[in-house]
C-alpha positions as CSV (number, residue, x, y, z in Angstrom):
1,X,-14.9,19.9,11.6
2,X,-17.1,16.7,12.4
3,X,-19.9,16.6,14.5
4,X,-21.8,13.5,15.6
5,X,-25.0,14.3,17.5
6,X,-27.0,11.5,19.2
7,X,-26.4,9.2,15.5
8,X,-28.5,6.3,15.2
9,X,-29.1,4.0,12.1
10,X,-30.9,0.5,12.0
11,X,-31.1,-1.9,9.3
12,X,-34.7,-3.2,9.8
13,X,-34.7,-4.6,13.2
14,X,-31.1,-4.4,13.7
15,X,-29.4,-1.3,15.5
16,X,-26.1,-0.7,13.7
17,X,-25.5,2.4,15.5
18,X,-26.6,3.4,18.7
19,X,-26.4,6.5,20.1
20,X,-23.4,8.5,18.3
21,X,-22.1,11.7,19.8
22,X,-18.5,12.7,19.1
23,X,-16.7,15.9,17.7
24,X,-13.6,16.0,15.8
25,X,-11.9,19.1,15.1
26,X,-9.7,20.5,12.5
27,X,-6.6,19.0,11.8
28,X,-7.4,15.6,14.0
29,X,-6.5,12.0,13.1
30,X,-9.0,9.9,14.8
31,X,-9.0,6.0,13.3
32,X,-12.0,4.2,14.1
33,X,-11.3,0.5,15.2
34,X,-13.3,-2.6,16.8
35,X,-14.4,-6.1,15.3
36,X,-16.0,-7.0,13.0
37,X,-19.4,-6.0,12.8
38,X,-19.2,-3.3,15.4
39,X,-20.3,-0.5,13.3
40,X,-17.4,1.4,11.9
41,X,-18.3,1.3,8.6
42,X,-21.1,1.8,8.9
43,X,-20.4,4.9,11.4
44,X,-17.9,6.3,8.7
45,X,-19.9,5.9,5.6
46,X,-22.9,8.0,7.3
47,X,-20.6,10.7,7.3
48,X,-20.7,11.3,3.3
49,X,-24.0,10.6,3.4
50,X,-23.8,6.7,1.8
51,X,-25.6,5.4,4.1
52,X,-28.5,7.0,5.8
53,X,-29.7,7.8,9.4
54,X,-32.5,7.6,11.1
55,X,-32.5,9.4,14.2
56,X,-29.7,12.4,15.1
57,X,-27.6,15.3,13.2
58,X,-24.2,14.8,11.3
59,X,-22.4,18.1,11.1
60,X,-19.6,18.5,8.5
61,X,-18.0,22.2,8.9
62,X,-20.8,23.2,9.8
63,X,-23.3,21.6,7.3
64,X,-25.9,19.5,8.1
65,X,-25.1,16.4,5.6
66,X,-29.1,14.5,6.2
67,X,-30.5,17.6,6.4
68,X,-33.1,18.2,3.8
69,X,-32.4,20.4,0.5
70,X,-28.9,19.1,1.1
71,X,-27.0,19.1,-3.1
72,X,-26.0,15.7,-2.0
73,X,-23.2,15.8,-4.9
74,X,-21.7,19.2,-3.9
75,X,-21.7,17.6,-0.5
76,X,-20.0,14.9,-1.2
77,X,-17.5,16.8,-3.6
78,X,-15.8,18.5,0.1
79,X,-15.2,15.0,1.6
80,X,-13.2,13.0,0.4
81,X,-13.1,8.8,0.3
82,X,-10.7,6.2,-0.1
83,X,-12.6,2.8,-0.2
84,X,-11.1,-0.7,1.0
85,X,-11.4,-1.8,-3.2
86,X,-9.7,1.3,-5.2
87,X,-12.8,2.6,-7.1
88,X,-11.0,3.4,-10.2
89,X,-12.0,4.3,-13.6
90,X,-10.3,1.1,-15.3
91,X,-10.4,2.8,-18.8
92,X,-8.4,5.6,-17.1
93,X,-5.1,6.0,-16.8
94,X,-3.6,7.4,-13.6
95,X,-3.7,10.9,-14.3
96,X,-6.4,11.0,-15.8
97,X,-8.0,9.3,-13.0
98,X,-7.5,12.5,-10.9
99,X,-8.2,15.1,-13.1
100,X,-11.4,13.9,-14.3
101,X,-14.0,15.5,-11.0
102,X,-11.5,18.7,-10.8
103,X,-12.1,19.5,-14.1
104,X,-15.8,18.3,-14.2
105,X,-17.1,19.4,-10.9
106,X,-14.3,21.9,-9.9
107,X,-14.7,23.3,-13.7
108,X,-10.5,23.6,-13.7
109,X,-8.8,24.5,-16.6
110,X,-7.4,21.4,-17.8
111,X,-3.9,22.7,-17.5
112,X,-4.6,23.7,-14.1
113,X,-6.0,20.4,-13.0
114,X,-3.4,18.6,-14.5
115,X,-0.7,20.4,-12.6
116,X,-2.5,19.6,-9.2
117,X,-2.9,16.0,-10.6
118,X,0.8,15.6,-10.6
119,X,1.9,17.0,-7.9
120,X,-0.6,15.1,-6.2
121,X,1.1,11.7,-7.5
122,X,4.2,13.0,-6.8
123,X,2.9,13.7,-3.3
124,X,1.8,9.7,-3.0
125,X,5.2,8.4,-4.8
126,X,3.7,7.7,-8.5
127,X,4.8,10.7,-10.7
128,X,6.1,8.0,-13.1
129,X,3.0,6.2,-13.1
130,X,0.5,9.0,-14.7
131,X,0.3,7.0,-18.3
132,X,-0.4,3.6,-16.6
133,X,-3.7,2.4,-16.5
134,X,-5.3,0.7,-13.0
135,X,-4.6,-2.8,-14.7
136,X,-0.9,-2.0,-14.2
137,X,-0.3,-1.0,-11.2
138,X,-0.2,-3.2,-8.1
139,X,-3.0,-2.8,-5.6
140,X,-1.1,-0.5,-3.2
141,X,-0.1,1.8,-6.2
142,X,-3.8,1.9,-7.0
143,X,-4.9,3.2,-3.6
144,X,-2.0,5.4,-3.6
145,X,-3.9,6.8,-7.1
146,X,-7.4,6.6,-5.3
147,X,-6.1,8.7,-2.2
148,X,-4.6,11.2,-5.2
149,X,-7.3,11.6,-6.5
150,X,-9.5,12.6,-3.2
151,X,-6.9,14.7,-3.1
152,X,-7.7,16.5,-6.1
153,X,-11.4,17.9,-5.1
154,X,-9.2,19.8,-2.5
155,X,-11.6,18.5,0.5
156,X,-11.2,19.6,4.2
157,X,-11.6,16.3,5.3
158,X,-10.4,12.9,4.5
159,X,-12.4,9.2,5.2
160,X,-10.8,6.3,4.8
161,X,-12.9,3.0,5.2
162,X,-10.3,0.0,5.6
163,X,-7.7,1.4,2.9
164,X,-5.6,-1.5,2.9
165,X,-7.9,-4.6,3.9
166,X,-7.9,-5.8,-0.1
167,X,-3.9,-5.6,-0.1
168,X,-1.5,-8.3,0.1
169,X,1.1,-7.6,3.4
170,X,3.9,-5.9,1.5
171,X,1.8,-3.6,0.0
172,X,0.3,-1.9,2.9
173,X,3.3,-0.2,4.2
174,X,3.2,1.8,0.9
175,X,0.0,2.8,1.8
176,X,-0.2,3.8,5.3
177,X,3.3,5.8,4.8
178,X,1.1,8.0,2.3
179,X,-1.4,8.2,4.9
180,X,0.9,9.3,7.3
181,X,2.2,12.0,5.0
182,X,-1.4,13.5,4.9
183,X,-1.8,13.4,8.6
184,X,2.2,15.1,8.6
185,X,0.3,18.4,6.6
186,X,-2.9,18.5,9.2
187,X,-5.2,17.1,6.8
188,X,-8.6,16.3,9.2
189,X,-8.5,12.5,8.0
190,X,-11.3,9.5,10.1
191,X,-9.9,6.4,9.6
192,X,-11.5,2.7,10.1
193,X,-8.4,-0.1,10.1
194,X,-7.5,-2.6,11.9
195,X,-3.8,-1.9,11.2
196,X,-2.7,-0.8,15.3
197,X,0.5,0.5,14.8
198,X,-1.4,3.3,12.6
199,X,-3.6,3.4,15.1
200,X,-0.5,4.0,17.4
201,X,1.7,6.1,16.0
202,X,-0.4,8.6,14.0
203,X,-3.9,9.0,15.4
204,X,-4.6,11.7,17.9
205,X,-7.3,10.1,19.6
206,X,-8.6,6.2,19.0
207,X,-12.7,5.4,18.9
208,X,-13.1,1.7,19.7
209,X,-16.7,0.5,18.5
210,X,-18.5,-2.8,20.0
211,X,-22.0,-3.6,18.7
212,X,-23.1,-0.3,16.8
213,X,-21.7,1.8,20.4
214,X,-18.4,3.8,20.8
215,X,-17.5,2.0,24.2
216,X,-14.0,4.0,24.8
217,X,-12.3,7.1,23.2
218,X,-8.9,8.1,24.6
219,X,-5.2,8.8,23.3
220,X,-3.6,6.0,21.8
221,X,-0.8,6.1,24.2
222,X,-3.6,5.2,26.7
223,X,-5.7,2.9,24.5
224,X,-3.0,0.7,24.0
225,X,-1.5,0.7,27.5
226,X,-4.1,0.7,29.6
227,X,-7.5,0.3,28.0
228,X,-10.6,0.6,30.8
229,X,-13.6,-1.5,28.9
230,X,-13.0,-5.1,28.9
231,X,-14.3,-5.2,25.2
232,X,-11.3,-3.3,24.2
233,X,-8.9,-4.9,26.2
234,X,-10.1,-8.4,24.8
235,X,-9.8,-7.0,21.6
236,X,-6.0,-5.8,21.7
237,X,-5.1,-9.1,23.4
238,X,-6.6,-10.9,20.1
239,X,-5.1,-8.1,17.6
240,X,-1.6,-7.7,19.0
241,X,1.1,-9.9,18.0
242,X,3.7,-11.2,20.5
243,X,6.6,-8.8,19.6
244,X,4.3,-6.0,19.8
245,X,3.2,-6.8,23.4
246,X,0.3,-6.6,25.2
247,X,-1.8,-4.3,27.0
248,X,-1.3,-3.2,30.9
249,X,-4.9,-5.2,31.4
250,X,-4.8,-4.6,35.2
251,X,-8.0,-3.1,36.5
């Protein structure tokens, strides 16, 4: 569904990414992680084409996303994004939020699109909260809308770049259990977080990104018990609370 070949991007003389090359297929749930600064990001905004590259190819079923004569808009229309702040229309009420590009882009009847709408906020737990507008809703039920209406351009494949950084503690649970739900129905979803036990108990496969490089990709089973590059074994030890334990870091 993803392909990654040879992916490099600078920012003047800095090298944010170095050397890319990974695949993810239909139906995976890979989540992104590192520290600060290590590229994921950037490596997961290239992928919708909001940032640019400078070197390599990025493959999205089978389209070439850089390449030239690419209808940038139509292109972005078949991946969908869920930013760390929600990105909604503030003048907009829930539903109306995620009917606006289905009827727009998708040209659906409005009937049609607000059908899909609503069981979509059904799907993320906010049927009853189609009238309100972004002011009133807390910031995990305004993600929850954002992922909704992702949703609603019907896209093969799902990015989510720090979803629940901007959200106080007890609202990211609401959150990643929507997430979960998606990766439940096979949706192909890359996710950047910090939050491990997503990374744990829902990913398929875990990238862990150092300086602009992928330095290990592995299960998570094996990522968290027994990481191999030092980077990443440094970076669970920091990460990890107490009751969650720590890493096997023999070598």
């Amino acid at each position: 569904m993803i392909k990654l070949e040879n992916v490099n991007k600078w920012y003047g003389d800095y090298h944010a990414l170095v050397d890319i090359t990974e695949e993810i297929s239909q139906g995976e749930v890979v989540v992104v992680c590192g520290p600060s600064g290590s590229g994921k990001s950037t490596l997961i905004r290239t992928i919708n084409r909001l940032e640019p590259i400078q070197k390599g190819r990025i493959l999205v079923d089978g389209q070439d996303i850089h390449g030239q004569g690419v209808d940038v808009n139509a292109m972005r229309s078949r991946i969908g994004f869920v930013f760390q702040q929600f990105n909604l229309f503030p003048h907009l009420t829930a539903l109306e939020n995620c009917t606006l590009a289905p009827t727009r882009l998708l040209k659906l009847p409005r009937q049609e699109a607000h059908e899909l709408a609503m069981s979509l906020l059904n799907r993320v737990g906010l049927a009853d909260k189609a009238s309100a507008y972004p002011a009133q809703l807390s910031g995990g039920q305004q993600q929850r809308v954002a992922i909704a209406r992702a949703l609603a351009m019907k896209p093969p494949v799902m990015l989510f770049d720090e979803p629940t950084s901007a959200l106080d503690p007890e609202m990211v649970g609401e959150v990643l259990q929507a997430m979960k739900g998606l990766a439940r129905d096979g949706m192909t979803m890359v996710v950047v977080t910090h939050e491990m036990g997503f990374a744990r108990d829902v990913s398929n496969r875990v990238l862990f990104m150092d300086q602009g490089r992928v330095l290990e990709r592995t299960t998570p089973e094996r990522f968290f018990s027994r990481p191999e590059h030092p980077r990443a074994r440094k970076f669970l030890a920091d990460v990890l609370s107490p009751w969650q334990g720590t890493p096997d870091v023999r070598t």
